[in-house]
C-alpha positions in Angstrom: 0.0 0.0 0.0 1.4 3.8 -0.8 2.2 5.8 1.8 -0.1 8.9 0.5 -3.8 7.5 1.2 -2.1 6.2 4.8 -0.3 9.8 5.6 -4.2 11.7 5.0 -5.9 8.8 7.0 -3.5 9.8 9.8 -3.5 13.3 9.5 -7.2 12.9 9.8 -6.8 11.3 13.4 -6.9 14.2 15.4 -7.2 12.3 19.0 -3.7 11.5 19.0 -1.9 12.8 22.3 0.9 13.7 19.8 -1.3 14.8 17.2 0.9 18.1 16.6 4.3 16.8 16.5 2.7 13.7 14.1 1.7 16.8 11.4 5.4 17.7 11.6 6.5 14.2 10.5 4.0 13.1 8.6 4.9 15.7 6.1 8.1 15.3 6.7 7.5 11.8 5.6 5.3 12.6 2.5 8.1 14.6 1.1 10.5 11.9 1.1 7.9 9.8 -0.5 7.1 12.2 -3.2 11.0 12.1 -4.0 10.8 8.6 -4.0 7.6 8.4 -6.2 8.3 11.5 -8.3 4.6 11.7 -8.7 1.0 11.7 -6.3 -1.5 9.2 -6.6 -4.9 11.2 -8.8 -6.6 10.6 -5.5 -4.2 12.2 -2.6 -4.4 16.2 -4.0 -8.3 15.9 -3.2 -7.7 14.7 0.1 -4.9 17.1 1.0 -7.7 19.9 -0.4 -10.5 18.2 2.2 -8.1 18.2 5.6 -7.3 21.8 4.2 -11.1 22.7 4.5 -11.8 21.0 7.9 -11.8 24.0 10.8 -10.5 20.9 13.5 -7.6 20.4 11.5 -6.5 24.1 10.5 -7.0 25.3 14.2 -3.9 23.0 15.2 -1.0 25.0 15.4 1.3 22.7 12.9 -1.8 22.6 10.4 0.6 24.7 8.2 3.0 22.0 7.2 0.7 20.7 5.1 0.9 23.9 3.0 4.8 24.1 2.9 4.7 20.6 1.7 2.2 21.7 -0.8 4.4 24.8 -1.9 7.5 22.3 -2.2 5.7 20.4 -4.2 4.5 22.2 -6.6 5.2 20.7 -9.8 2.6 18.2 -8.8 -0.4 20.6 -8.4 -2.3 20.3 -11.9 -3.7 23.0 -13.6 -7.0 21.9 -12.7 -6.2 21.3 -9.0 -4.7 25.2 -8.5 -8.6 26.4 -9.1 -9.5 25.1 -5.9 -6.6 25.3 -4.2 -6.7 29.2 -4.5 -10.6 29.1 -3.2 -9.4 27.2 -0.4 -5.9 29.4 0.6 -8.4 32.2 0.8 -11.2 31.2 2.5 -8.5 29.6 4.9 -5.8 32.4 4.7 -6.9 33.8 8.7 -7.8 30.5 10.1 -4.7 28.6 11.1 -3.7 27.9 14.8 -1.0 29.7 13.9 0.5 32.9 11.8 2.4 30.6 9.9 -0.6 29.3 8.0 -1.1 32.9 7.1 2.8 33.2 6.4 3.2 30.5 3.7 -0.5 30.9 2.2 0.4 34.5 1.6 3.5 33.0 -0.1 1.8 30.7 -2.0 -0.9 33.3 -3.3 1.5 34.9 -4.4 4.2 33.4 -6.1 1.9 31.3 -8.2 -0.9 33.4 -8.6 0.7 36.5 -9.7 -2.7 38.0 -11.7 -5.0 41.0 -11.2 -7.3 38.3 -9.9 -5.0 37.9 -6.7 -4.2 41.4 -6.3 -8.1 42.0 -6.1 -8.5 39.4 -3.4 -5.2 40.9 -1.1 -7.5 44.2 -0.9 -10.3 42.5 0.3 -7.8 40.3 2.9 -6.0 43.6 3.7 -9.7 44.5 5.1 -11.1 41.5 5.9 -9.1 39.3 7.7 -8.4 38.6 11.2 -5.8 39.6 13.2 -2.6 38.2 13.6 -3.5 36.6 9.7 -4.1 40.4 8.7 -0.1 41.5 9.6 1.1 39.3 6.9 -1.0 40.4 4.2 1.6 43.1 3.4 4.3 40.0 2.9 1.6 38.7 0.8 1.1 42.2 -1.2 5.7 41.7 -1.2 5.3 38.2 -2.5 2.9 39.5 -5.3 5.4 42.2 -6.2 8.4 40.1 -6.7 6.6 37.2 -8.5 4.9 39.1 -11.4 6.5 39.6 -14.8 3.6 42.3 -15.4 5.0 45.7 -14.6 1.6 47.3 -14.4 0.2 44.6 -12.2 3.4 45.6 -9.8 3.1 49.2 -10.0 -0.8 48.2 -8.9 0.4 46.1 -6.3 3.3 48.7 -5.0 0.5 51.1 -4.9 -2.1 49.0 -2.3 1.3 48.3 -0.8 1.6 52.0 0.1 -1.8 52.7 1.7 -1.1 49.9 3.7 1.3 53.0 5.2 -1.9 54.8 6.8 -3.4 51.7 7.9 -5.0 51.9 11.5 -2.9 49.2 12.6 0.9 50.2 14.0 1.6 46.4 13.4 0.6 46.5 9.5 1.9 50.4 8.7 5.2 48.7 10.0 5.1 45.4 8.0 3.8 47.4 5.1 7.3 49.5 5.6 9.2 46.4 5.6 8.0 44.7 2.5 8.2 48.0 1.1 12.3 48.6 1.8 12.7 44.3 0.8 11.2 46.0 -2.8 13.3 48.8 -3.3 10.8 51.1 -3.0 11.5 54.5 -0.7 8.7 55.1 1.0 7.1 57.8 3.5 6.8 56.1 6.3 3.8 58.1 8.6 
């Protein structure tokens, strides 16, 4: 039997004293076997897509493994599969036990979404979302930036990027400052 349908059957067993720790390995494990492999079975991306959608899962503080596995994995996300995937990242992108959900969604978003479609979706987040989620979104606006090959698209995001400067928050004016400098771009900081 493959490894992949056993590693979502155990990820799915949240009573586990050690459940935490087990998220760690398991996709620690995963990765070795998609070396191994070079491929997924058709069946394991839906899983992965279905633990990524259950609120039990996501609220336990090393739920985000499973997205850093995803992102190192990449070449193995079909065309087909990254519809969803993006539906889920957002509707997910504040609900991790822990910021670094937030931290390699935001990532994720977008180095391989890098369309006016994302940048539309970081304003509403740059709203929307909850706090400590909301702090990264500037990383995520950064991650935008650096990944498009469409000038406009980056001027566009440079410029949401920059109101992000007179945000109410202290915490996100300051991230917003940061991404900002990793850019190149001077900015006014208020």
């Amino acid at each position: 039997m493959s490894y992949f349908p056993k590693a979502v059957q155990e990820l799915r067993t949240t009573a586990s004293p050690d459940y935490e720790q087990r998220i760690e390995d398991i996709c620690r494990d995963l990765d070795s076997e998609t070396i191994k492999e070079d491929s997924w079975p058709a069946t394991f991306f839906p899983e992965l897509l279905k633990l990524l959608s259950d609120e039990a899962f996501l609220s336990v503080r090393t739920s985000w493994h499973l997205l850093y596995f995803i992102k190192n994995n990449w070449k193995f996300v079909s065309p087909s599969q990254t519809t969803a995937f993006k539906k889920i990242l957002v509707a997910t992108f504040d609900k991790f036990g822990d910021w670094m959900g937030a931290f390699v969604g935001s990532e994720i978003l977008g180095e391989f979404y890098p369309d006016e479609d994302t940048l539309e979706i970081l304003k509403k987040l740059s709203k929307s979302a909850n706090f400590p989620a909301r702090e990264l979104v500037p990383h995520l606006f950064e991650s935008l930036a650096r990944a498009t090959q469409d000038q406009e698209l980056r001027g566009k995001t440079i410029q949401e990027l920059e109101s992000l400067l007179n945000d109410a928050s202290e915490a996100i004016r300051g991230e917003a400052a940061i991404a900002l400098k990793h850019l190149g771009v001077p900015n006014n900081e208020p």
